[in-house]
Every structure is written in C-alpha cells, then in structure tokens.
DRENPA-3360 file (N, C-alpha, C; in nm, 2 decimals, always signed):
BEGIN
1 = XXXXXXXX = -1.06/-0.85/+0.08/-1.10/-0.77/-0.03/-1.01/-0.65/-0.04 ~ -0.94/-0.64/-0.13/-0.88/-0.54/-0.15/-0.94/-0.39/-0.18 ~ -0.85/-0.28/-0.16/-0.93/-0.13/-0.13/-0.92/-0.10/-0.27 ~ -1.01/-0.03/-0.34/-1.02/+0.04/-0.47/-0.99/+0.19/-0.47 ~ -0.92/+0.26/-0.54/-0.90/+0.42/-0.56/-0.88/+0.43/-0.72 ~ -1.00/+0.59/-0.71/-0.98/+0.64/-0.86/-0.86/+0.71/-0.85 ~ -0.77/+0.70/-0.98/-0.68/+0.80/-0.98/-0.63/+0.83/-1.17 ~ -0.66/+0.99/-1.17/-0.62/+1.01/-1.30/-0.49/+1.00/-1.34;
9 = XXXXXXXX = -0.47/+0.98/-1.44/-0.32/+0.93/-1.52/-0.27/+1.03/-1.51 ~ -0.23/+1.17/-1.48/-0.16/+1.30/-1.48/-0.11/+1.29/-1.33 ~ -0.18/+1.23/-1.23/-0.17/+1.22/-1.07/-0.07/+1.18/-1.07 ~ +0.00/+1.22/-0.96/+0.10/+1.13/-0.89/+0.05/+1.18/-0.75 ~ +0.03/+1.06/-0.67/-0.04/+1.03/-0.55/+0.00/+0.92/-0.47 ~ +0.01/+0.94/-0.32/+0.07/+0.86/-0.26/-0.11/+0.77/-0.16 ~ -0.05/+0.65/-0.15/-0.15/+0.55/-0.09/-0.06/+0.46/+0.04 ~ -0.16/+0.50/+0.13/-0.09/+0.39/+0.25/-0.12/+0.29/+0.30;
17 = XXXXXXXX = -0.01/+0.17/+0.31/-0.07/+0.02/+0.34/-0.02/+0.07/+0.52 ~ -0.19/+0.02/+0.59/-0.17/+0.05/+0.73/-0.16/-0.10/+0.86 ~ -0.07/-0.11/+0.90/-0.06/-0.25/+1.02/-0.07/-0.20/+1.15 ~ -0.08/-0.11/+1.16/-0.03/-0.05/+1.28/-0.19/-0.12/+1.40 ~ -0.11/-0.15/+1.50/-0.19/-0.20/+1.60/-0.31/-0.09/+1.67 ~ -0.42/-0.10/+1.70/-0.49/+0.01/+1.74/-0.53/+0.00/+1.87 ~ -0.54/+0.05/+1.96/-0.55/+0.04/+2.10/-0.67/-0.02/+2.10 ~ -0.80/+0.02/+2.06/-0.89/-0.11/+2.07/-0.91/-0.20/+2.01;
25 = XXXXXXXX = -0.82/-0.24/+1.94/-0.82/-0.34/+1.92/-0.88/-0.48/+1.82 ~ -0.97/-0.34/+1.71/-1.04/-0.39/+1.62/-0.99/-0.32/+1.48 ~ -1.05/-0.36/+1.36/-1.03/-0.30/+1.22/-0.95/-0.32/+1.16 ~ -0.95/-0.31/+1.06/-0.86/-0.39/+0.97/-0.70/-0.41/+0.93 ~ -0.68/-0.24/+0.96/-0.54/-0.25/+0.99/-0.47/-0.34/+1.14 ~ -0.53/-0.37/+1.24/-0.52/-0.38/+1.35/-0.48/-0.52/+1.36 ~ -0.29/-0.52/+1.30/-0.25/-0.66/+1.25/-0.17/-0.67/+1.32 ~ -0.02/-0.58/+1.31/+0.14/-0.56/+1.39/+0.04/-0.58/+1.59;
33 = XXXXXXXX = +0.14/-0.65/+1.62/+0.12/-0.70/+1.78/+0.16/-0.55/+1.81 ~ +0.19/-0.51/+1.97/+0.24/-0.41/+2.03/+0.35/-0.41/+2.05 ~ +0.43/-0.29/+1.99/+0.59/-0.27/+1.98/+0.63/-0.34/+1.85 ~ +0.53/-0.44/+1.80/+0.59/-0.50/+1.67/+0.59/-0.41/+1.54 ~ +0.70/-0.39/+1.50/+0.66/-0.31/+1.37/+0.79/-0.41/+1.26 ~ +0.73/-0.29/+1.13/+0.77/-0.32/+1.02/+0.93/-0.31/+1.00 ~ +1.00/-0.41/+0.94/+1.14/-0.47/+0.93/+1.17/-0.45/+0.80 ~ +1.09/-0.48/+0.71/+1.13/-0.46/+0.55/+1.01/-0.47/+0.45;
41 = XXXXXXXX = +1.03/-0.38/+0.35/+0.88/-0.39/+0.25/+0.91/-0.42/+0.11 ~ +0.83/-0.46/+0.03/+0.85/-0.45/-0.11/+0.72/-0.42/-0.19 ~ +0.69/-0.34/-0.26/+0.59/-0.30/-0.35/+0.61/-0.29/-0.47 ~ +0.49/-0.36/-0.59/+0.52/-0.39/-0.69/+0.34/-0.41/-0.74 ~ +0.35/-0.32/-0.88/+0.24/-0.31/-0.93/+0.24/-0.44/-1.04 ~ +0.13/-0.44/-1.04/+0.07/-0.59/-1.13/+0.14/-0.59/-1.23 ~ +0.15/-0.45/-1.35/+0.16/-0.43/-1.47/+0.22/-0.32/-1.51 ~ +0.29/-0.31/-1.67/+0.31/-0.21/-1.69/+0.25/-0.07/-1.70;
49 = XXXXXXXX = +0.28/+0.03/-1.70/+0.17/+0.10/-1.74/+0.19/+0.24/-1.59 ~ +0.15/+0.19/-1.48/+0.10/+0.29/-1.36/+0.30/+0.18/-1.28 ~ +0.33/+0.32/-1.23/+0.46/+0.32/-1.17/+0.44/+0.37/-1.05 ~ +0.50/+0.25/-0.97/+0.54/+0.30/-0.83/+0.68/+0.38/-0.79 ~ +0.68/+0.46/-0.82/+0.77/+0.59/-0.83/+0.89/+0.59/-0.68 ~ +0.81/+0.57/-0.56/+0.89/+0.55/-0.42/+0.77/+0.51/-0.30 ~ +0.86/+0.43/-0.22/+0.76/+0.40/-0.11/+0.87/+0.35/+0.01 ~ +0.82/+0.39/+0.12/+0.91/+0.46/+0.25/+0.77/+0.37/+0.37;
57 = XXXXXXXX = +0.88/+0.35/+0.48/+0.80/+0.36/+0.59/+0.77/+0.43/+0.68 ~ +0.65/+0.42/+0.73/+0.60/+0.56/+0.78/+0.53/+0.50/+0.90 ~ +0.45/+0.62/+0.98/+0.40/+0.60/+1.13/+0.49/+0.51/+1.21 ~ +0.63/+0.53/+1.25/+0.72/+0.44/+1.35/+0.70/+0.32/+1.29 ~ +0.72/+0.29/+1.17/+0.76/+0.18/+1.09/+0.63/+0.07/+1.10 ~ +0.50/+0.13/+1.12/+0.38/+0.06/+1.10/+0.32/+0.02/+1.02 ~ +0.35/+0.14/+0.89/+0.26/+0.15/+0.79/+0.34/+0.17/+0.64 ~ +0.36/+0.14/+0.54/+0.42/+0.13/+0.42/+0.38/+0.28/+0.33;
65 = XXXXXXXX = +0.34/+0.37/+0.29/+0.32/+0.45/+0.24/+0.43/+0.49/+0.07 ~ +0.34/+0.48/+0.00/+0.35/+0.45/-0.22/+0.30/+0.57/-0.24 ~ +0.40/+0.61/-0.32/+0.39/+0.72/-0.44/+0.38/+0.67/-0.56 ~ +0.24/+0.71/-0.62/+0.22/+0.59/-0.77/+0.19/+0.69/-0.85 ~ +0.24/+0.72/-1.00/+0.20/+0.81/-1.16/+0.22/+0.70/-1.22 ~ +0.11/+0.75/-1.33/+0.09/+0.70/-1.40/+0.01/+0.63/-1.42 ~ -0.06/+0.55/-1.57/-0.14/+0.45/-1.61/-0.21/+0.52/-1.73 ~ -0.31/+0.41/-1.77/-0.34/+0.51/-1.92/-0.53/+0.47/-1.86;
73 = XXXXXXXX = -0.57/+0.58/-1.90/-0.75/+0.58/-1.87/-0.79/+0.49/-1.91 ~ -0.87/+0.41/-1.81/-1.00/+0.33/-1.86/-0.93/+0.17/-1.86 ~ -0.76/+0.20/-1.76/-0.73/+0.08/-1.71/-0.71/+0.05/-1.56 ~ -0.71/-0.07/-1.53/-0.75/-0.12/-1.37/-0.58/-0.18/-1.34 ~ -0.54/-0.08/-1.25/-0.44/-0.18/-1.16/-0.44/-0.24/-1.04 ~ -0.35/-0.34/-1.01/-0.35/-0.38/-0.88/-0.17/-0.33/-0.80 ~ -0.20/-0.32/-0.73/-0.06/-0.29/-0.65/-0.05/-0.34/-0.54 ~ +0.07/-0.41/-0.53/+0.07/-0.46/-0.37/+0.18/-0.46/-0.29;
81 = XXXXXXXX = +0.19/-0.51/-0.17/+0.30/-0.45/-0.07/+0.27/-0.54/+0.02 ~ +0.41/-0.59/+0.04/+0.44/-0.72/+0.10/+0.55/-0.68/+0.26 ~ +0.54/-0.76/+0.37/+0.60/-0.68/+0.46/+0.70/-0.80/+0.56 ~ +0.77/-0.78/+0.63/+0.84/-0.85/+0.69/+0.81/-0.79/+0.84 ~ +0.82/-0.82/+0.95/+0.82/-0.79/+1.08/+0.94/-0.81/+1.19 ~ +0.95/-0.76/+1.25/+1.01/-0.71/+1.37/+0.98/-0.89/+1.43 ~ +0.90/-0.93/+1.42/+0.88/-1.05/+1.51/+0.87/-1.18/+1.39 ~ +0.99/-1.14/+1.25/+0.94/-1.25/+1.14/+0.83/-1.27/+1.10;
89 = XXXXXXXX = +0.72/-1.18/+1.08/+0.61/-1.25/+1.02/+0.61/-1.20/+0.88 ~ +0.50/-1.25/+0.80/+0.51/-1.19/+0.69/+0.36/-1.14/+0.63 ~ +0.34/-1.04/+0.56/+0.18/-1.04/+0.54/+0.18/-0.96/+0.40 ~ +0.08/-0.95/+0.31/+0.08/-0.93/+0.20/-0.03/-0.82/+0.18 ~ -0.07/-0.72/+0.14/-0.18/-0.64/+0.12/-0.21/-0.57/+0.00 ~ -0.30/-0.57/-0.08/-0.29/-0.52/-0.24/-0.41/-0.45/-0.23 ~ -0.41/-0.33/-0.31/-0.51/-0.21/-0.35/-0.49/-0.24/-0.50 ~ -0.64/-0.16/-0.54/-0.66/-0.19/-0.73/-0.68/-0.01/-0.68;
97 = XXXXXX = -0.62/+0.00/-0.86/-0.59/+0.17/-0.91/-0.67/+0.14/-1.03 ~ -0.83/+0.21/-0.99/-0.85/+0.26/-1.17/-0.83/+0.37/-1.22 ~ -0.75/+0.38/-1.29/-0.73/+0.55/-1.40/-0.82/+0.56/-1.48 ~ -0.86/+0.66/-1.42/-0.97/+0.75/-1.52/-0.93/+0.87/-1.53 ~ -1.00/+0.93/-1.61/-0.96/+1.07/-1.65/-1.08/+1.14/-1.63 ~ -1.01/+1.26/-1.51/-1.13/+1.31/-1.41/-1.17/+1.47/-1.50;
% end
C-alpha cells in the first residue's frame, strides 16, 4: 500500500523513499541487505500537473529523497521511484500526493 501526503499546490516539499536496512530487523523500509545500498534511481510522477523538481540519494545511498511543486487542488498524484542495487536488485516504491489547498 502505498504512503499518502497532503500537500498544497504553492509547496515545494521534499519526500523520502526509505531501503535502508534496520538493525532490528523489521518495518517496512527494512529491504537493502547490510552494506547493500543504492546504485541508481529514477523517479517519475504519474501525470502532468505536480513536478518532480530534483531527487538525490541520501542516508549513504539508502534512501532516494524528491523535491516535488506543484499540482492544481483537489487533484491526486502518484509518484514513484524505482531503484537499482549495489547487489543488482531492483525494487519499485510509489507515494500518492493529494493537493489541496491548506
């Protein structure tokens, strides 16, 4: 199930897709093996409208972190971010953006 965030159309706000392994060993981020990290990403929103502006890897190359503006009120996006690994894997993770006007 993908994660949901309000965000007004004037925002520019950053969101982060998280892999990063967690010492105990549970939760949802808790995907990249140990020492395995992120090799390459691509992020790309459903539709026109809400722009992914820039998106960098972050936490020792664990976690994908998006800077998103834009969209027009009272519409629903999806955004997603696809990843490559250090050990060849591949995995895919998508958040929905509703714009509203706060």
């Amino acid at each position: 199930m993908a994660d949901t965030f309000t965000k007004d159309p004037s925002a520019v706000l950053d969101y982060k897709f998280d892999w990063k392994a967690l010492a105990n060993g549970s939760g949802a981020s808790n995907w990249l093996a140990a020492a395995e990290t992120i090799s390459t990403k691509t992020v790309t929103a459903s539709s026109s409208g809400i722009t992914v502006d820039s998106s960098a890897l972050t936490d020792t190359n664990t976690s994908v972190t998006v800077w998103l503006s834009g969209g027009s009120a009272g519409a629903d996006y999806t955004v997603t971010c696809r990843i490559v690994t250090s050990a060849g894997r591949t995995d895919e993770r998508t958040i929905t953006i509703n714009c509203r006007d706060r």
